[in-house]
Backbone as a printed PyTorch tensor [residue, N CA C, xyz], in Angstrom:
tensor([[[ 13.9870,  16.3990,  -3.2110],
         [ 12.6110,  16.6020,  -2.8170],
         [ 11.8260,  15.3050,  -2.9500]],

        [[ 11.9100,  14.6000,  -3.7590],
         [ 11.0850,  13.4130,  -4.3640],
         [ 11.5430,  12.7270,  -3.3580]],

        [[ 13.0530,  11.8930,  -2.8610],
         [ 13.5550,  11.0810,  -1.7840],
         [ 12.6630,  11.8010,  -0.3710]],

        [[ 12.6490,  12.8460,  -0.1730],
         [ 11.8240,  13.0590,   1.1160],
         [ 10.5240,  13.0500,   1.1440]],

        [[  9.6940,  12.8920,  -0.2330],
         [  8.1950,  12.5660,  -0.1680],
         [  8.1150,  10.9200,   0.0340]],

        [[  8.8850,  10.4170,  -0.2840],
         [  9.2910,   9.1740,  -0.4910],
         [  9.2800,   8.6180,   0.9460]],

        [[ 10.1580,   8.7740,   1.7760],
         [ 10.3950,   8.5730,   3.1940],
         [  9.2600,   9.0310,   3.6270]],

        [[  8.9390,  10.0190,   3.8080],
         [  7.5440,  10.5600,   4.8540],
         [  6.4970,   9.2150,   4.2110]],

        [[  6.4670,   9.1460,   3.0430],
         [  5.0230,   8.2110,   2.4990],
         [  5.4380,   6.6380,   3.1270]],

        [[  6.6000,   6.1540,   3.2120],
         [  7.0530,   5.3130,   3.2750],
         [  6.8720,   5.0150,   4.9710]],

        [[  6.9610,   5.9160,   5.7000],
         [  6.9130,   6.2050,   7.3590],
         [  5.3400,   6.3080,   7.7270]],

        [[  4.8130,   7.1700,   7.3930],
         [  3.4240,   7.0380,   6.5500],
         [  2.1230,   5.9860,   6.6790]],

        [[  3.1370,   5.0580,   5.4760],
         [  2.2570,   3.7520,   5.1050],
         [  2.5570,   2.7370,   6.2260]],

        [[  3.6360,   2.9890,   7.2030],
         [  3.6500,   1.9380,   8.0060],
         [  3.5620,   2.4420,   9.3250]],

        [[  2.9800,   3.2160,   9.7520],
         [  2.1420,   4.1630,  10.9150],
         [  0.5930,   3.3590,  10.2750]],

        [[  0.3030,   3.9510,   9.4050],
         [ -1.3500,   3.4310,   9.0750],
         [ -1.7260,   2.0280,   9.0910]],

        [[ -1.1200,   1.0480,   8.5750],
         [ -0.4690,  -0.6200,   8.4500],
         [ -0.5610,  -0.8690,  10.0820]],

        [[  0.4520,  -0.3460,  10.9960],
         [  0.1960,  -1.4230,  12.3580],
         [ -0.5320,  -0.4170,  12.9310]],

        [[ -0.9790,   0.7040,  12.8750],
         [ -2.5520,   0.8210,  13.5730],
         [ -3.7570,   0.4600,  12.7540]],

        [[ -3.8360,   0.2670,  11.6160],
         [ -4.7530,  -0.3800,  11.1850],
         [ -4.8930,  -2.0930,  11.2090]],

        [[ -3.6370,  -2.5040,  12.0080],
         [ -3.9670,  -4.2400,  12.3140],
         [ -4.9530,  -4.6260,  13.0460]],

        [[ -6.1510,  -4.7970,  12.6170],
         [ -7.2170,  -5.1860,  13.5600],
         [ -6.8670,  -6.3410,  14.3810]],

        [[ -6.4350,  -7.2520,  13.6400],
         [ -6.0990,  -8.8220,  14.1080],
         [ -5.0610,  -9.0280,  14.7540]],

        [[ -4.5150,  -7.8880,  15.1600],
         [ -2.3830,  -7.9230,  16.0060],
         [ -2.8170,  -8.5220,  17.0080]],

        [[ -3.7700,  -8.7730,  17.9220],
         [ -3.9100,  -8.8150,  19.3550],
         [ -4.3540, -10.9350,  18.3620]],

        [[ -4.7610, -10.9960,  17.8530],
         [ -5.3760, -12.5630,  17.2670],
         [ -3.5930, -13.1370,  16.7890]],

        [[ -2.3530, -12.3860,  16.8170],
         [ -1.4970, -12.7130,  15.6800],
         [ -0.4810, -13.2650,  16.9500]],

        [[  0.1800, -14.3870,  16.0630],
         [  1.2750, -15.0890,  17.6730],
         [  2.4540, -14.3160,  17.2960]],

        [[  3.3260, -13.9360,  18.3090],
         [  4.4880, -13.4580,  18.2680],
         [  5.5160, -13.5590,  17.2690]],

        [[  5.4610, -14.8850,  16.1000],
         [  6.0490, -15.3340,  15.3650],
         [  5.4950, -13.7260,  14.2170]],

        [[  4.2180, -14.0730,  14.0840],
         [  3.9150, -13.2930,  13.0420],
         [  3.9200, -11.8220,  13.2670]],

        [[  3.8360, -11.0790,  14.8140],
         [  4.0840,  -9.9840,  14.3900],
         [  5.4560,  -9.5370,  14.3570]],

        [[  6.4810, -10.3580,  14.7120],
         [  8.0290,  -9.8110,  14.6340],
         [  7.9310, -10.1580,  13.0450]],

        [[  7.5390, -10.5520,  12.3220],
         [  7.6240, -10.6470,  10.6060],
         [  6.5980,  -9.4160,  10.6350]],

        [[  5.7300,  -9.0060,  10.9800],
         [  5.2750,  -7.7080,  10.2480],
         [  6.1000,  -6.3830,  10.5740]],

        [[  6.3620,  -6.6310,  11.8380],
         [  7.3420,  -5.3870,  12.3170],
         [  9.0780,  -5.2610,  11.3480]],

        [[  9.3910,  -6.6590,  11.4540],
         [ 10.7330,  -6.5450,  10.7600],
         [ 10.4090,  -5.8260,   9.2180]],

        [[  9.0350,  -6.4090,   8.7070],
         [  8.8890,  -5.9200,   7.1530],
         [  8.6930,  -4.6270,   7.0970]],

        [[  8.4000,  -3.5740,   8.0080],
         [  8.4300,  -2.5760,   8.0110],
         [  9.2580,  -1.5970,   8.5150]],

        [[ 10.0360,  -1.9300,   9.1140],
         [ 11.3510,  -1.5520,   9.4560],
         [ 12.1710,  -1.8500,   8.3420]],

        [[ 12.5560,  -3.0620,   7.6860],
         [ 13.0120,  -3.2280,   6.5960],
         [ 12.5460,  -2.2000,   5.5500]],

        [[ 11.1330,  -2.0380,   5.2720],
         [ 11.1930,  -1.2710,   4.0010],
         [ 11.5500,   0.0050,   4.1340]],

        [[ 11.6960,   0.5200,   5.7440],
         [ 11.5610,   1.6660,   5.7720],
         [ 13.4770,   2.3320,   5.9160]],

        [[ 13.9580,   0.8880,   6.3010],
         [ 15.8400,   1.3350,   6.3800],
         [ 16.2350,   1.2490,   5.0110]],

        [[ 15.1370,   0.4590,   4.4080],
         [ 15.7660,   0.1730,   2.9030],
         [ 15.0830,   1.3580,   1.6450]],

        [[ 14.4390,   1.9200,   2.0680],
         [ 14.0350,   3.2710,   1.3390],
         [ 15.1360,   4.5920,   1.9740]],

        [[ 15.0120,   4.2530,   3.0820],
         [ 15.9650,   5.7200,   3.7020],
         [ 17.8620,   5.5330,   2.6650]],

        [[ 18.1140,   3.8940,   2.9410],
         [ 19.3540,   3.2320,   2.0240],
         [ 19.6290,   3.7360,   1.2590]],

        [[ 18.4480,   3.3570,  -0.2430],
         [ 18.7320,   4.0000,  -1.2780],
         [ 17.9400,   5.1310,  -1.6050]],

        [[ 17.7620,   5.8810,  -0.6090],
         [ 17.4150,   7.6360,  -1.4610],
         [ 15.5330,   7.5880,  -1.9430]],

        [[ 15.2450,   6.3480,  -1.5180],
         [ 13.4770,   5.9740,  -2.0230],
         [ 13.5320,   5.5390,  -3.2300]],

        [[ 14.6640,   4.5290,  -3.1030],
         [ 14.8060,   3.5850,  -4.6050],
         [ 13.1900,   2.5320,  -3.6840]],

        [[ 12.6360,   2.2780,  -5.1400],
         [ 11.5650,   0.8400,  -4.8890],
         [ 11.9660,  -0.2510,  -4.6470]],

        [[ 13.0780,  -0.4170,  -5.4010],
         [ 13.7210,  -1.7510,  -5.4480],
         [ 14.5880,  -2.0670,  -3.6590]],

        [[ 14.9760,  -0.6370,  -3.3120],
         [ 15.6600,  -1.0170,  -2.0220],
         [ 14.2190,  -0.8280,  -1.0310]],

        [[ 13.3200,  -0.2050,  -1.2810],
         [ 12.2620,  -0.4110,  -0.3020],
         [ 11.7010,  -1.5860,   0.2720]],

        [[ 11.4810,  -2.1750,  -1.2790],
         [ 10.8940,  -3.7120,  -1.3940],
         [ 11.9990,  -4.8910,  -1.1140]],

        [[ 13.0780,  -4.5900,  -1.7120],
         [ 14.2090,  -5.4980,  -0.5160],
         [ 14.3700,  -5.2900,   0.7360]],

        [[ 14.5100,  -4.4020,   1.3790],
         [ 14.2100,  -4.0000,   2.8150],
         [ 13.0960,  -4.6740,   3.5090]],

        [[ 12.0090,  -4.7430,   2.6790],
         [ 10.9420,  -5.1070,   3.4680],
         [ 10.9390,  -6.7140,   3.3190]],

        [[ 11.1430,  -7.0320,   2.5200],
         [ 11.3510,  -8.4560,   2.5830],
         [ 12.6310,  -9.2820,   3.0750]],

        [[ 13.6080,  -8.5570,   3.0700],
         [ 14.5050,  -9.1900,   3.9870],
         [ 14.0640,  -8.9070,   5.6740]],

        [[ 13.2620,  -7.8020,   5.8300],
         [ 13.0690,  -7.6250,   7.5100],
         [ 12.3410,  -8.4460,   8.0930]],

        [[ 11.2860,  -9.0190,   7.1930],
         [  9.8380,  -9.6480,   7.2710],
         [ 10.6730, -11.5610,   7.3770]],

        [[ 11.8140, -11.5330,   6.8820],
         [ 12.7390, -13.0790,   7.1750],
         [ 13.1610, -12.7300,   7.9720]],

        [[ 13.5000, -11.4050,   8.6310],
         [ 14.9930, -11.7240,   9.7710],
         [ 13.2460, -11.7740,  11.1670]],

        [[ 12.5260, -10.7410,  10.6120],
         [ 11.5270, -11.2270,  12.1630],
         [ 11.1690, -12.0810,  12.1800]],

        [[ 10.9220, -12.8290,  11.3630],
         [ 10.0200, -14.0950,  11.4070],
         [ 10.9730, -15.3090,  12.0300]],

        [[ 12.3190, -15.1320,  11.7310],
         [ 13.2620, -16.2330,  12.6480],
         [ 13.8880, -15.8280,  13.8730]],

        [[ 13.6270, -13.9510,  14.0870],
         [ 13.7790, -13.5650,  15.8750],
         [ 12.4700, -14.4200,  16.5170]],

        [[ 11.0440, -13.8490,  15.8260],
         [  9.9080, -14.4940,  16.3400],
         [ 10.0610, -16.0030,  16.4890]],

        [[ 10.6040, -16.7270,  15.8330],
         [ 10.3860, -18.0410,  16.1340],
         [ 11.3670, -18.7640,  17.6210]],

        [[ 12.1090, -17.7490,  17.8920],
         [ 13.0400, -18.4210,  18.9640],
         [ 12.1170, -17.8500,  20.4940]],

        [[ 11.5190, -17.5230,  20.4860],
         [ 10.0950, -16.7900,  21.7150],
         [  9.0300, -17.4070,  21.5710]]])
């Protein structure tokens, strides 16, 4: 039960995050493939480990490096 409050909050917080980016349309391509990867990351890396924090927050920070070097080749 807790792993599926976990995921929904986790799915959640990053639904509210890129519609609440006021500035996405001000942000160069570099930076939003790093916001998108970081949230995809936290969100494969919570589903990973069961809504471990530790795999959320690795998730999100490894996604937020892998977009930021897709973004840089565009």
């Amino acid at each position: 039960m807790f792993a599926k409050i976990v995921k929904l909050t986790s799915v959640c917080t990053l639904v509210v995050a890129m519609a609440g980016c006021a500035s996405w349309d001000s942000m160069s391509h570099r930076q939003k493939s790093a916001v998108t990867g970081a949230g995809l990351g936290g969100v494969a890396g919570a589903v990973i480990t069961n809504g471990g924090i530790l795999g959320t927050v690795g998730g999100a920070a490894i996604g937020g490096v892998v977009g930021d070097q897709i973004g840089k080749n565009r």
